[in-house]
C-alpha beads as a LAMMPS data file, in Angstrom:
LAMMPS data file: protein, C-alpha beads

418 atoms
417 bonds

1 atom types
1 bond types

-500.0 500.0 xlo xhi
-500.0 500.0 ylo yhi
-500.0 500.0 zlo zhi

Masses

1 110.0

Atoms # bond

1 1 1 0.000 0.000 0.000
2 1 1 3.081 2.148 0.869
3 1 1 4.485 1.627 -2.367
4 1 1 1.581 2.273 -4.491
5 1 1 0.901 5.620 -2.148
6 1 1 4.731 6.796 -3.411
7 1 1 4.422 5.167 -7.172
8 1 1 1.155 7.258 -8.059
9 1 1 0.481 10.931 -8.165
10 1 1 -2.989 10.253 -8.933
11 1 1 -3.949 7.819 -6.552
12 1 1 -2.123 9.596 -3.492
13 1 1 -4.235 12.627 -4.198
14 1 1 -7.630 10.573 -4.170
15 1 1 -5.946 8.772 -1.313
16 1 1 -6.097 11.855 0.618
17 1 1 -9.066 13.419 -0.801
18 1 1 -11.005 10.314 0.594
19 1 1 -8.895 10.651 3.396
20 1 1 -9.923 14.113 4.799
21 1 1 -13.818 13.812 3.408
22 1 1 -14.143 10.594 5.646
23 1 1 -12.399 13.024 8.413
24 1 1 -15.065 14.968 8.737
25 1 1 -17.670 12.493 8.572
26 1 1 -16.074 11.088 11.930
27 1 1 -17.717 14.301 13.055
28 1 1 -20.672 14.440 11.686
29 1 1 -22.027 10.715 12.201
30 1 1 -21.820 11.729 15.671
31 1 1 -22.948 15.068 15.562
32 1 1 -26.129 13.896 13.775
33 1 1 -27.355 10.983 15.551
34 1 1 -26.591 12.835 18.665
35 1 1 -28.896 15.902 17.924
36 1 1 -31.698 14.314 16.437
37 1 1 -31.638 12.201 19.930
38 1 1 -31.241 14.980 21.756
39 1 1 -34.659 16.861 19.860
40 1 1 -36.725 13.812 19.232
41 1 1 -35.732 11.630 22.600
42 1 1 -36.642 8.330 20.746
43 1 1 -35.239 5.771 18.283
44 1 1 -38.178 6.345 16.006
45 1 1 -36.438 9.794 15.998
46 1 1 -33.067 8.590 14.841
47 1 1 -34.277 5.722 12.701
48 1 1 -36.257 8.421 11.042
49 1 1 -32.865 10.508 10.108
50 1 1 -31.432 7.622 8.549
51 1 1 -34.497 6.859 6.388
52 1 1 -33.700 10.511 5.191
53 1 1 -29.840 9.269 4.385
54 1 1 -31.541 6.160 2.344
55 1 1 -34.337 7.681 0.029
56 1 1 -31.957 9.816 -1.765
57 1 1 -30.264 6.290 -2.751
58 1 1 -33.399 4.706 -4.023
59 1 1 -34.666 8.017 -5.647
60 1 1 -31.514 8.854 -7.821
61 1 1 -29.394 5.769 -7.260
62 1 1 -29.771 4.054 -10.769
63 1 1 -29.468 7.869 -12.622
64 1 1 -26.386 8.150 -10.604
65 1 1 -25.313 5.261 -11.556
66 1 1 -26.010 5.914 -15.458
67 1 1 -24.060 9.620 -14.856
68 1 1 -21.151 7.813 -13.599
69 1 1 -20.763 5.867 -16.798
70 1 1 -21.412 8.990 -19.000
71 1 1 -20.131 12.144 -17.662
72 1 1 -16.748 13.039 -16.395
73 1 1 -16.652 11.082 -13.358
74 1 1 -14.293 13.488 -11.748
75 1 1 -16.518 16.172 -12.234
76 1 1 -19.076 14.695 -10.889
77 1 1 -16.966 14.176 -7.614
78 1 1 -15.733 17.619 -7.249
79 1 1 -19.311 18.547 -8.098
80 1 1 -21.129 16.479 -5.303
81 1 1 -18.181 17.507 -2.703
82 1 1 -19.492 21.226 -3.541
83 1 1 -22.989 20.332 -2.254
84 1 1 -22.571 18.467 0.622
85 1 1 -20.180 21.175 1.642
86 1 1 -23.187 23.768 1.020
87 1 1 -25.580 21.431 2.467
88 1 1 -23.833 20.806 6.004
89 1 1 -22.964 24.884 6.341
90 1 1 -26.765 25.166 6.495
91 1 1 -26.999 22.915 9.308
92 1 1 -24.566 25.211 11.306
93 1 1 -27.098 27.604 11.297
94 1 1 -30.216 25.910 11.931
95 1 1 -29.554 22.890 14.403
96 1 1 -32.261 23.455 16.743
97 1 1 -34.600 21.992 13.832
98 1 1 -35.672 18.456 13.512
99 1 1 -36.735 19.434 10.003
100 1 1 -33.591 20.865 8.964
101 1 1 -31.735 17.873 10.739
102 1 1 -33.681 15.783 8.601
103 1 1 -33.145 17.641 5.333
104 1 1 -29.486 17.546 5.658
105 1 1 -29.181 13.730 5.964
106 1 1 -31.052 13.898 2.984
107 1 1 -29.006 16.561 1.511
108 1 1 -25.753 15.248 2.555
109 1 1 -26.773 11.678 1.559
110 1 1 -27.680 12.534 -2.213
111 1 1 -24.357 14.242 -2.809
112 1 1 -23.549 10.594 -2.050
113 1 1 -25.028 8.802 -4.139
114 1 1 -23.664 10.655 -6.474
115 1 1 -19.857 10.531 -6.244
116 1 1 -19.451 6.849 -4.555
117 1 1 -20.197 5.367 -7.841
118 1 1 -18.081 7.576 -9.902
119 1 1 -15.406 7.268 -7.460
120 1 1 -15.564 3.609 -7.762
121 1 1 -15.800 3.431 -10.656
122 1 1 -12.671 5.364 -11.402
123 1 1 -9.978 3.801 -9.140
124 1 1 -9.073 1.180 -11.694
125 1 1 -8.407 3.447 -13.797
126 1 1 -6.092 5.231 -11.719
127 1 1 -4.471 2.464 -10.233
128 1 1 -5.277 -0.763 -13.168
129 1 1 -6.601 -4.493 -12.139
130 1 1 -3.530 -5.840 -10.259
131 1 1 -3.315 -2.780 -7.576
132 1 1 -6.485 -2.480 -6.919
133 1 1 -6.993 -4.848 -3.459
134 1 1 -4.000 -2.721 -2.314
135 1 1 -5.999 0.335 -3.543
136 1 1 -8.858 -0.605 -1.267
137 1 1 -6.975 -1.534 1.198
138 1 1 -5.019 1.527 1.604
139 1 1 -8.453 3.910 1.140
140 1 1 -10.604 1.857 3.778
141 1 1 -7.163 1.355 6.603
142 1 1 -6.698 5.454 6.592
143 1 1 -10.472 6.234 6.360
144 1 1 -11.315 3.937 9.953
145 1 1 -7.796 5.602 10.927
146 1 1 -9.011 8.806 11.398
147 1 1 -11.991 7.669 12.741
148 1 1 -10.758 5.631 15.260
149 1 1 -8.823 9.337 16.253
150 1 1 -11.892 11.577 15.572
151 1 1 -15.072 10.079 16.617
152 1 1 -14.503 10.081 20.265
153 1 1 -13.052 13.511 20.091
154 1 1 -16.002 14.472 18.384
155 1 1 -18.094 13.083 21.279
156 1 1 -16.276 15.501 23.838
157 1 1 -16.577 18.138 21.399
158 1 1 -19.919 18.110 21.103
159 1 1 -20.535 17.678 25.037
160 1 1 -18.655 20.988 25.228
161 1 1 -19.163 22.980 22.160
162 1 1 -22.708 22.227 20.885
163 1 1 -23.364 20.121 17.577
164 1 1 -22.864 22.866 15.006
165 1 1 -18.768 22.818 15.556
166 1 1 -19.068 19.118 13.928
167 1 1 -21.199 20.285 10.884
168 1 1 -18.751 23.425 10.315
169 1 1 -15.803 20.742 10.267
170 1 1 -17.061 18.320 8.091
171 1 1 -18.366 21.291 5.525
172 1 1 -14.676 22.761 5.366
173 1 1 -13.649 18.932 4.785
174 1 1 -15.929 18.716 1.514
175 1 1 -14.248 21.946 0.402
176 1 1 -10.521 20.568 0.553
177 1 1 -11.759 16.936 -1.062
178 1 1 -13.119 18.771 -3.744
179 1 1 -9.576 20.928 -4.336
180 1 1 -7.757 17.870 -4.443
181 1 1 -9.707 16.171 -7.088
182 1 1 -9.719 19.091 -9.213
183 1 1 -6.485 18.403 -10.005
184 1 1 -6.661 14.585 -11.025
185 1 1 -5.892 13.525 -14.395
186 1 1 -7.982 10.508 -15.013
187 1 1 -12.025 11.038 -15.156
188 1 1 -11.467 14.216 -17.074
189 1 1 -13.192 12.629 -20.215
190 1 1 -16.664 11.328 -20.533
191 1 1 -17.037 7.388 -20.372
192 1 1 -17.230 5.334 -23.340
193 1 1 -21.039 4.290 -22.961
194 1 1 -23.685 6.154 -24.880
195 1 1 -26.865 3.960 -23.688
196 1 1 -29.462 6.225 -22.673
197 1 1 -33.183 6.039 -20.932
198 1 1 -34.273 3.096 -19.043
199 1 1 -32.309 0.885 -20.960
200 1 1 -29.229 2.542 -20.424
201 1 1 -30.087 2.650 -16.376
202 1 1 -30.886 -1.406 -16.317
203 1 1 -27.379 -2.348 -18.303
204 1 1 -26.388 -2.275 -14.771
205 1 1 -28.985 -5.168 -13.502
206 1 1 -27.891 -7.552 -16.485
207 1 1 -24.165 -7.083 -16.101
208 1 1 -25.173 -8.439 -12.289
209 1 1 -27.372 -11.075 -13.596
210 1 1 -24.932 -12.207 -16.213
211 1 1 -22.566 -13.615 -13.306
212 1 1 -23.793 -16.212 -10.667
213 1 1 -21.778 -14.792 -8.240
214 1 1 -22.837 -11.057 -8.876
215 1 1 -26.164 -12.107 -8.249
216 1 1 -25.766 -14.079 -5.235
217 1 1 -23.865 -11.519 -3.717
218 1 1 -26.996 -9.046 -4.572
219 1 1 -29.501 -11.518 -2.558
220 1 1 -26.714 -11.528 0.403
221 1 1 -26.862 -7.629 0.010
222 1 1 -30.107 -7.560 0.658
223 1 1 -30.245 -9.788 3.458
224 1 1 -27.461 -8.440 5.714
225 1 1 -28.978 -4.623 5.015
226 1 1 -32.009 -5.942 6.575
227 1 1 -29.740 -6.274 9.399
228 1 1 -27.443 -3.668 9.200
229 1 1 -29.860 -1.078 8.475
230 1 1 -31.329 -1.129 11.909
231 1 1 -28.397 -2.200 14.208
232 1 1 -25.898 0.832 12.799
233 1 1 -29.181 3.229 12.982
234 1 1 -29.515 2.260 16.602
235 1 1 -26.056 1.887 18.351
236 1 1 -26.869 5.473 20.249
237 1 1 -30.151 3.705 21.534
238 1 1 -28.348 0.758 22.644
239 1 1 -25.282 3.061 24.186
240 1 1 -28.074 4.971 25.930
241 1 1 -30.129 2.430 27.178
242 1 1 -28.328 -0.504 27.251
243 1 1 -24.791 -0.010 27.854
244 1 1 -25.497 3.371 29.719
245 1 1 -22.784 5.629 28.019
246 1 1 -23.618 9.182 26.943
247 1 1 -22.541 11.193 23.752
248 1 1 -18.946 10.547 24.299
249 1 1 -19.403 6.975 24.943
250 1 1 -21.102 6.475 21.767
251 1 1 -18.003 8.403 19.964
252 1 1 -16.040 5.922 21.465
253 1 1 -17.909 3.038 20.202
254 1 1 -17.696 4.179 16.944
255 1 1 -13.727 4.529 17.663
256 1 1 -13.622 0.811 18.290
257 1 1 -15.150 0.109 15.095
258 1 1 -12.897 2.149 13.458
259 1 1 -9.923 -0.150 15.418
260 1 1 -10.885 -3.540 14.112
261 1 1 -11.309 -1.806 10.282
262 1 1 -8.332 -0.324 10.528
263 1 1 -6.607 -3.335 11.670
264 1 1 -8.579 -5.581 9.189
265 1 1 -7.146 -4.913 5.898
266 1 1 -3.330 -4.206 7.411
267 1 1 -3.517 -7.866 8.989
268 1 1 -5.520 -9.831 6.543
269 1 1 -4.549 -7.953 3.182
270 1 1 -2.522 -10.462 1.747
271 1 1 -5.170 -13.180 2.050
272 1 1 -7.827 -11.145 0.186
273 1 1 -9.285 -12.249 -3.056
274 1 1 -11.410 -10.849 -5.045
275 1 1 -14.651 -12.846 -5.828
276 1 1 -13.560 -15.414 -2.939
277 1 1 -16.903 -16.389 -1.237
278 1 1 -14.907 -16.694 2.105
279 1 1 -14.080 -13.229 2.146
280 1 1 -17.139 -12.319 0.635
281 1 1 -19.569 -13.892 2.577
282 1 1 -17.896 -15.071 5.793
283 1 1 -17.432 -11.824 7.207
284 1 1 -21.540 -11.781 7.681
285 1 1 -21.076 -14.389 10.303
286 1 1 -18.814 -12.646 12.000
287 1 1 -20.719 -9.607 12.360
288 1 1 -23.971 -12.071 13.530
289 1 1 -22.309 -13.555 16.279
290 1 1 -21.128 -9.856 17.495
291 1 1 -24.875 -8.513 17.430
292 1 1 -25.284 -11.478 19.834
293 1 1 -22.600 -10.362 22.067
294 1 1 -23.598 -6.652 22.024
295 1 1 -27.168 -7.899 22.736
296 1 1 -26.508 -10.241 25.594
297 1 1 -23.844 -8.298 27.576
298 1 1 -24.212 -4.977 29.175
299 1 1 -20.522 -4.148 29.974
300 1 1 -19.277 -1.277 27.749
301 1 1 -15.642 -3.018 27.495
302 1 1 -17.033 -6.141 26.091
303 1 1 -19.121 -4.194 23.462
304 1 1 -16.461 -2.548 22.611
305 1 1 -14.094 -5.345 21.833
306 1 1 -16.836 -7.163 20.170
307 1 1 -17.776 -3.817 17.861
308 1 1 -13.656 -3.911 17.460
309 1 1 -14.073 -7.327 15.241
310 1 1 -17.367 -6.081 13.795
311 1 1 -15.375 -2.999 11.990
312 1 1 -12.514 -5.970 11.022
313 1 1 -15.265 -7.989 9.656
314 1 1 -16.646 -4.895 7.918
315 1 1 -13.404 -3.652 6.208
316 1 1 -12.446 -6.951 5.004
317 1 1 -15.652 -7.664 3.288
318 1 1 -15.871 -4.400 2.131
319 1 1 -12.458 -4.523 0.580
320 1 1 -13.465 -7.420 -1.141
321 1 1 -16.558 -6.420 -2.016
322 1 1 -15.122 -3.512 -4.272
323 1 1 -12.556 -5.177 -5.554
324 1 1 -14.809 -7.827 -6.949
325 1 1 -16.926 -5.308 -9.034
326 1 1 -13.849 -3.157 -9.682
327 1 1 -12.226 -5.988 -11.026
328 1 1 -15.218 -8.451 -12.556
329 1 1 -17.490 -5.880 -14.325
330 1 1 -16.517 -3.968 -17.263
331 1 1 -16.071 0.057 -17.247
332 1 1 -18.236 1.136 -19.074
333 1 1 -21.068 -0.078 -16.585
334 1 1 -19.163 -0.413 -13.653
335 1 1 -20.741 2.845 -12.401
336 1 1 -24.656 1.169 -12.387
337 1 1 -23.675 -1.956 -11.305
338 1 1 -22.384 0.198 -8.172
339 1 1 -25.396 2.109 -8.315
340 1 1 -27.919 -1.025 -8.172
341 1 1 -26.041 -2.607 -5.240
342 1 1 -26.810 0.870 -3.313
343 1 1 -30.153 0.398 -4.511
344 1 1 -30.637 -2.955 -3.082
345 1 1 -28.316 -2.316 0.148
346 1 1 -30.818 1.087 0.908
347 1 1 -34.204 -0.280 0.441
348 1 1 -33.601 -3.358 2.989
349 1 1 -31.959 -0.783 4.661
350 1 1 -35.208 1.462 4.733
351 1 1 -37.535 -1.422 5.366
352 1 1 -34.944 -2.890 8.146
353 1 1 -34.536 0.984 9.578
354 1 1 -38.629 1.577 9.441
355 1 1 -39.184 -1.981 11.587
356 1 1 -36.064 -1.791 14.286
357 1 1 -37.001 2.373 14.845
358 1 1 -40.728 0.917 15.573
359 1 1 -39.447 -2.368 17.606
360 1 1 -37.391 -0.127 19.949
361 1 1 -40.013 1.967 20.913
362 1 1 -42.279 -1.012 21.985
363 1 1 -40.074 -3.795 23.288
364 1 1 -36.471 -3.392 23.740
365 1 1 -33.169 -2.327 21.843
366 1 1 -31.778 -5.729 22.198
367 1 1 -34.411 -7.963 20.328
368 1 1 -33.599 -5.858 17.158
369 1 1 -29.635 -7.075 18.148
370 1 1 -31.172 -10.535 18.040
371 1 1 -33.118 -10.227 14.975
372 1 1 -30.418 -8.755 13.090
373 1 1 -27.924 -11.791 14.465
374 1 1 -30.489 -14.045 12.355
375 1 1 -30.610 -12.419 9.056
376 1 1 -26.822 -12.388 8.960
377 1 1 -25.839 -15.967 9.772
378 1 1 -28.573 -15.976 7.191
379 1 1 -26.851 -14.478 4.817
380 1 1 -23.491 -15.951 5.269
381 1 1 -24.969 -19.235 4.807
382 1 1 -26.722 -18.493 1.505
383 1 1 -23.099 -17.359 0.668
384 1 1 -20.981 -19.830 1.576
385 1 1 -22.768 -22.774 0.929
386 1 1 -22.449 -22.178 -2.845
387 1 1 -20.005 -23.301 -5.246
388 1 1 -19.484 -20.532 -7.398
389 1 1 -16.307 -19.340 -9.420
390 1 1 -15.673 -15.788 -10.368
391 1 1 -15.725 -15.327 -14.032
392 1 1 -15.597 -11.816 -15.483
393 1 1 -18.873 -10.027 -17.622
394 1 1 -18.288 -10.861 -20.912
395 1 1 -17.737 -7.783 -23.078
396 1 1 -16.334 -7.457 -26.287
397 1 1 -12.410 -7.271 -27.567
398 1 1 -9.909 -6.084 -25.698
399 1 1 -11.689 -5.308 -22.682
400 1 1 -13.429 -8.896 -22.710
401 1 1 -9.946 -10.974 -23.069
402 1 1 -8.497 -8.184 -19.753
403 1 1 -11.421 -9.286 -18.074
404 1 1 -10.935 -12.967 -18.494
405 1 1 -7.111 -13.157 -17.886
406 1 1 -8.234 -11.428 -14.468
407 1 1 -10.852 -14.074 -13.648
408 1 1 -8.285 -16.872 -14.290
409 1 1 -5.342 -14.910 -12.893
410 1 1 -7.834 -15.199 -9.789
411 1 1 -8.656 -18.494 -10.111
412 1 1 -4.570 -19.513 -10.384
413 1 1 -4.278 -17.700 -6.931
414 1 1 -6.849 -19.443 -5.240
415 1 1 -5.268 -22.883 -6.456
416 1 1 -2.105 -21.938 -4.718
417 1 1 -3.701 -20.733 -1.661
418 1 1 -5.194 -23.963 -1.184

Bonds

1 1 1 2
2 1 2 3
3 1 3 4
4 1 4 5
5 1 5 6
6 1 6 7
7 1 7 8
8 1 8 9
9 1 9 10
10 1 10 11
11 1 11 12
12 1 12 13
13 1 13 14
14 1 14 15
15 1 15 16
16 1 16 17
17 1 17 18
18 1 18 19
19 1 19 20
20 1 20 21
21 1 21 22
22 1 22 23
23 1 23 24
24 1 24 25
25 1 25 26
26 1 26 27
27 1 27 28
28 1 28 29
29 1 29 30
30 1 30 31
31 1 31 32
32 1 32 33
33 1 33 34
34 1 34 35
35 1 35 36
36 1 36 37
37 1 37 38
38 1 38 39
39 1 39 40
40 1 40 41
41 1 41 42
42 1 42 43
43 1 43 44
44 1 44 45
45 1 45 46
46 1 46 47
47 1 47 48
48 1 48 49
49 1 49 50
50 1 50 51
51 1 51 52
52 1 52 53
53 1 53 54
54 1 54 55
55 1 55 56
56 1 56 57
57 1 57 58
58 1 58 59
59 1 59 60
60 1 60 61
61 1 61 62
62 1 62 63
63 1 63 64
64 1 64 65
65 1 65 66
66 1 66 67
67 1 67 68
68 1 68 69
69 1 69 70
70 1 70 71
71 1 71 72
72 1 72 73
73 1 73 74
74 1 74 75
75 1 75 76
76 1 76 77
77 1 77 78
78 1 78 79
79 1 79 80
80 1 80 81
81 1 81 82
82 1 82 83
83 1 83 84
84 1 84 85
85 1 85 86
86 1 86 87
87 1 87 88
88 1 88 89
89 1 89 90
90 1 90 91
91 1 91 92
92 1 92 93
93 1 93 94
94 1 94 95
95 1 95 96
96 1 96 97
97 1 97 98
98 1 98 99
99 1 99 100
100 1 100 101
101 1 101 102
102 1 102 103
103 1 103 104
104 1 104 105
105 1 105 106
106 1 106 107
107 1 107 108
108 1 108 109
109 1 109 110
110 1 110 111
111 1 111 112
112 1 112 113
113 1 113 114
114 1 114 115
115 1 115 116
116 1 116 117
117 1 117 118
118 1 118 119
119 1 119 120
120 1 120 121
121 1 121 122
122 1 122 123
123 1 123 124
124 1 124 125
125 1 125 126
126 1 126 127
127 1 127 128
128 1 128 129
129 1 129 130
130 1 130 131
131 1 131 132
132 1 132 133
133 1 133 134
134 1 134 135
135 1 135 136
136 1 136 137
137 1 137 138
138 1 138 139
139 1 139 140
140 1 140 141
141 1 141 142
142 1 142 143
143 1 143 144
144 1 144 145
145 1 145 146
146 1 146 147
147 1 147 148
148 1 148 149
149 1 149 150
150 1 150 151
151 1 151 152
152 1 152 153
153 1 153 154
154 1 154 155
155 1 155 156
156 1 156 157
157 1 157 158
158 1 158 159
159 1 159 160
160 1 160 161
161 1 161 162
162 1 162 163
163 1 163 164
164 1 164 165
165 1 165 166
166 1 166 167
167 1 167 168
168 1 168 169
169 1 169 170
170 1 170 171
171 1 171 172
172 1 172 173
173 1 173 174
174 1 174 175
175 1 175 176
176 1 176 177
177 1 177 178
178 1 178 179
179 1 179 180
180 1 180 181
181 1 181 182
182 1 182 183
183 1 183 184
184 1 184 185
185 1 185 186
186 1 186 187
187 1 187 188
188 1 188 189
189 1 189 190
190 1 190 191
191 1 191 192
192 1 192 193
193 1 193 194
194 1 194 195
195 1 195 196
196 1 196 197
197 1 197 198
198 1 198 199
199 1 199 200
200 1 200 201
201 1 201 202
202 1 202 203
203 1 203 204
204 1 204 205
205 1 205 206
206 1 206 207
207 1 207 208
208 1 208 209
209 1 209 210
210 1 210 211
211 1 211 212
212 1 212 213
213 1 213 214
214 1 214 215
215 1 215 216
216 1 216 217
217 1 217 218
218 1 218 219
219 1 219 220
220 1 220 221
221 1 221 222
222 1 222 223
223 1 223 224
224 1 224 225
225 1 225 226
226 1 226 227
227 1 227 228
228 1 228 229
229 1 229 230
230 1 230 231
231 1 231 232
232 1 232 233
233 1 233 234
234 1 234 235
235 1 235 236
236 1 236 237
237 1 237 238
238 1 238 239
239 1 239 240
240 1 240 241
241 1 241 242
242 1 242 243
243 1 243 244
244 1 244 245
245 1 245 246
246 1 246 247
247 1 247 248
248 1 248 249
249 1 249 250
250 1 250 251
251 1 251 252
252 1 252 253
253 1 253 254
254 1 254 255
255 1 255 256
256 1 256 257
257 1 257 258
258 1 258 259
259 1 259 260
260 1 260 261
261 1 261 262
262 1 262 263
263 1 263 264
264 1 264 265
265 1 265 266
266 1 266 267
267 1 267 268
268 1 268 269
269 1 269 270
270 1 270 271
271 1 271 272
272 1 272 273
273 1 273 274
274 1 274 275
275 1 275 276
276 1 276 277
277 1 277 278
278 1 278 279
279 1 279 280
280 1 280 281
281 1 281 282
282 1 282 283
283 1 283 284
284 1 284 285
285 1 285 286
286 1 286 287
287 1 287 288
288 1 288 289
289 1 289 290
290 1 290 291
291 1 291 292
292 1 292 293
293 1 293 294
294 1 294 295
295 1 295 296
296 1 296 297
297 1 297 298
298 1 298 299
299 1 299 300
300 1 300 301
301 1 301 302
302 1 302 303
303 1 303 304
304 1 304 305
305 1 305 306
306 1 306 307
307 1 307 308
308 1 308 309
309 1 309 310
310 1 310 311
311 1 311 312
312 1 312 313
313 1 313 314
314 1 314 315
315 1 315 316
316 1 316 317
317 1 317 318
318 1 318 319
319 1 319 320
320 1 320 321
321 1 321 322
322 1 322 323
323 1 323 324
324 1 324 325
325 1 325 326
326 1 326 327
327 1 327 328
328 1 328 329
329 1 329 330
330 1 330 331
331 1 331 332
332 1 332 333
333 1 333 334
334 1 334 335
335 1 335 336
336 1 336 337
337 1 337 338
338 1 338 339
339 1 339 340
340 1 340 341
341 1 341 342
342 1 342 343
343 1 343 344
344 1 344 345
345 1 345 346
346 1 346 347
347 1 347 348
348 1 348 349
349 1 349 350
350 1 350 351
351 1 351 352
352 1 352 353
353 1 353 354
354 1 354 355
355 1 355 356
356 1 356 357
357 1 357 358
358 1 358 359
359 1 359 360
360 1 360 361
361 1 361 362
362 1 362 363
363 1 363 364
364 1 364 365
365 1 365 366
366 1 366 367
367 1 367 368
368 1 368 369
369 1 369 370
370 1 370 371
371 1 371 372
372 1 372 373
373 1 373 374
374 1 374 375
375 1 375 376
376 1 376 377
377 1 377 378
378 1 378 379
379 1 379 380
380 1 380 381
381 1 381 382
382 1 382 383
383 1 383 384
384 1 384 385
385 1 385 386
386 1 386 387
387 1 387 388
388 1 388 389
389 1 389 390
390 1 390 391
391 1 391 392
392 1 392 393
393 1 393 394
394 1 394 395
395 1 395 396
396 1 396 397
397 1 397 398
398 1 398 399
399 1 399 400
400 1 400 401
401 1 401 402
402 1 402 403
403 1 403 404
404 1 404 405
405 1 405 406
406 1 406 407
407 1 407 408
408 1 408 409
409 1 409 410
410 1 410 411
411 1 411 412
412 1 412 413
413 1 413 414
414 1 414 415
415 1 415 416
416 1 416 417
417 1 417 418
């Protein structure tokens, strides 16, 4: 990761552009979960806040995803870092407002959904097929980083300063992502793809549907976003109620996330495949037997550690998760097949968010723990019970016979692994 960091100019200034945007989102996932507690004093409050950071997703996910694969992709980055920068200066002065709370997830969230897929979309391009995993790697380890050093100051920032300090920070952080990209290279030009309407958003669904394990992994998405949705909506409930810490013991929490995904891809990099089910799928188990643990024990310590492997889990599948569609689907609709997995991930996620803010009302925080410890053992077993190889989408000349040299470059690895 080191290496590739000093071998390219263009990736070390993404690198850091990610770097300092996911900065000040250590602040602001804190700062907005805390106030909408704080106005609302229920988790029908905060689940409703997070249903605001989903509907942009399922509203302009699959255009997003068609823009990403026709315009500039780099302008579309600096040009979504622009917004959310505007959005999150409005929050500054207006945070006594549910409403406004509410319309800046929203806002914050659709600037979202429109530069992940571009961004994804454009790494291989920056960095080609056989740096990518170290790509990943190196993006997710400094994100959780300065996390894992942010969120709980964050926490005691907010206990002394008042929410709108958070929002101002992660504003100015939009502002200096967005200076940084301007000065990439790659994603100047528009991509290759000139499909258009409907048909042009869907090429994205039959690139998935193509590949068996592109749509398996779709029908896992969906059934550990029923889980996640809730559970990550609801950790300041379960601090609060459950594990009795306040603002700056939720920070804190977060921080030991941000640990074990940090430490995930530094210890376990060089065992990372892409389109290997174990890394895939397996890390869903994981992540179902922690739910348990955070749902049966009380002591802050033990939640902690067990959150710890949860972010390890988390990294790990997520750096596998992008490499595999980096890697497996072609360019020129790499940017919707990004876009339809957001799509799937954020309606469970809705659905899952709409249920658990209801549940905690009525019974307790910890049956949603439970429930969500179901659906992912649930989903790592739909996963890893298959017998699937990763084969590339076929597309035509050049970029069809890159494609399948990766598959079976893959496919060589995974013979001398075992």
């Amino acid at each position: 990761m080191l290496k590739l960091l000093r071998s390219s100019g263009e990736f070390r200034r993404l690198f850091l552009a990610h770097t300092v945007s996911r900065a000040g989102d250590a602040f602001n996932t804190v700062a907005l979960v805390v106030l909408v507690f704080e106005l609302t004093g229920s988790g029908r409050g905060v689940a409703g806040a997070v249903m605001f950071e989903v509907l942009p997703v399922l509203l302009l996910g699959p255009v997003a995803g068609l823009a990403a694969d026709r315009v500039p992709r780099r302008t579309l980055m600096v040009g979504a870092d622009l917004f959310r920068a505007a959005v999150a200066l409005a929050l500054v002065a207006s945070a006594g407002s549910v409403a406004m709370a509410y319309a800046v997830a929203f806002g914050l969230s659709a600037g979202a959904v429109v530069f992940n897929p571009a961004a994804g979309s454009l790494l291989p391009e920056i960095v080609g097929d056989d740096d990518v995993v170290d790509a990943n790697s190196a993006m997710w380890t400094a994100a959780v980083t300065v996390q894992i050093a942010l969120a709980p100051v964050a926490g005691l920032i907010i206990v002394a300063f008042g929410v709108e300090i958070a929002f101002l920070i992660n504003a100015s952080t939009f502002i200096v992502s967005a200076l940084l990209l301007l000065g990439l290279q790659a994603g100047r030009a528009a991509a290759a793809t000139t499909e258009r309407g409907w048909s042009g958003v869907l090429a994205g669904v039959r690139t998935v549907r193509a590949s068996p394990l592109l749509t398996r992994l779709a029908i896992v998405q969906v059934l550990a976003s029923m889980s996640a949705g809730a559970t990550s909506g609801l950790l300041v409930v379960l601090a609060d109620r459950w594990l009795g810490v306040g603002p700056g013991g939720f920070g804190t929490l977060l921080a030991a996330i941000g640990v074990g995904a940090a430490a995930g891809p530094l210890l376990l990099r060089r065992f990372i495949i892409a389109g290997d089910k174990r890394w895939l799928f397996g890390p869903f188990a994981v992540r179902g037997g922690v739910d348990l643990t955070l749902a049966a024990v009380a002591n802050p310590v033990v939640a902690g550690g067990a959150l710890a492997v949860y972010g390890m889990s988390t990294s790990t599948g997520m750096v596998a998760y992008q490499t595999t569609l980096q890697t497996l689907v072609p360019a020129e609709t790499r940017g919707r097949a990004f876009a339809f997995y957001d799509v799937l991930w954020n309606a469970a996620r809705l659905l899952s968010l709409a249920l658990g803010g209801v549940l905690v009302d009525i019974i307790d925080v910890r049956f949603v723990y439970v429930i969500s410890a179901g659906l992912l053992l649930a989903a790592a077993t739909v996963g890893l019970t298959t017998n699937l190889e990763p084969t590339a989408v076929k597309t035509s000349g050049i970029e069809s016979d890159r494609h399948d040299a990766t598959a079976r470059a893959m496919r060589r690895q995974r013979h001398r692994d075992s």
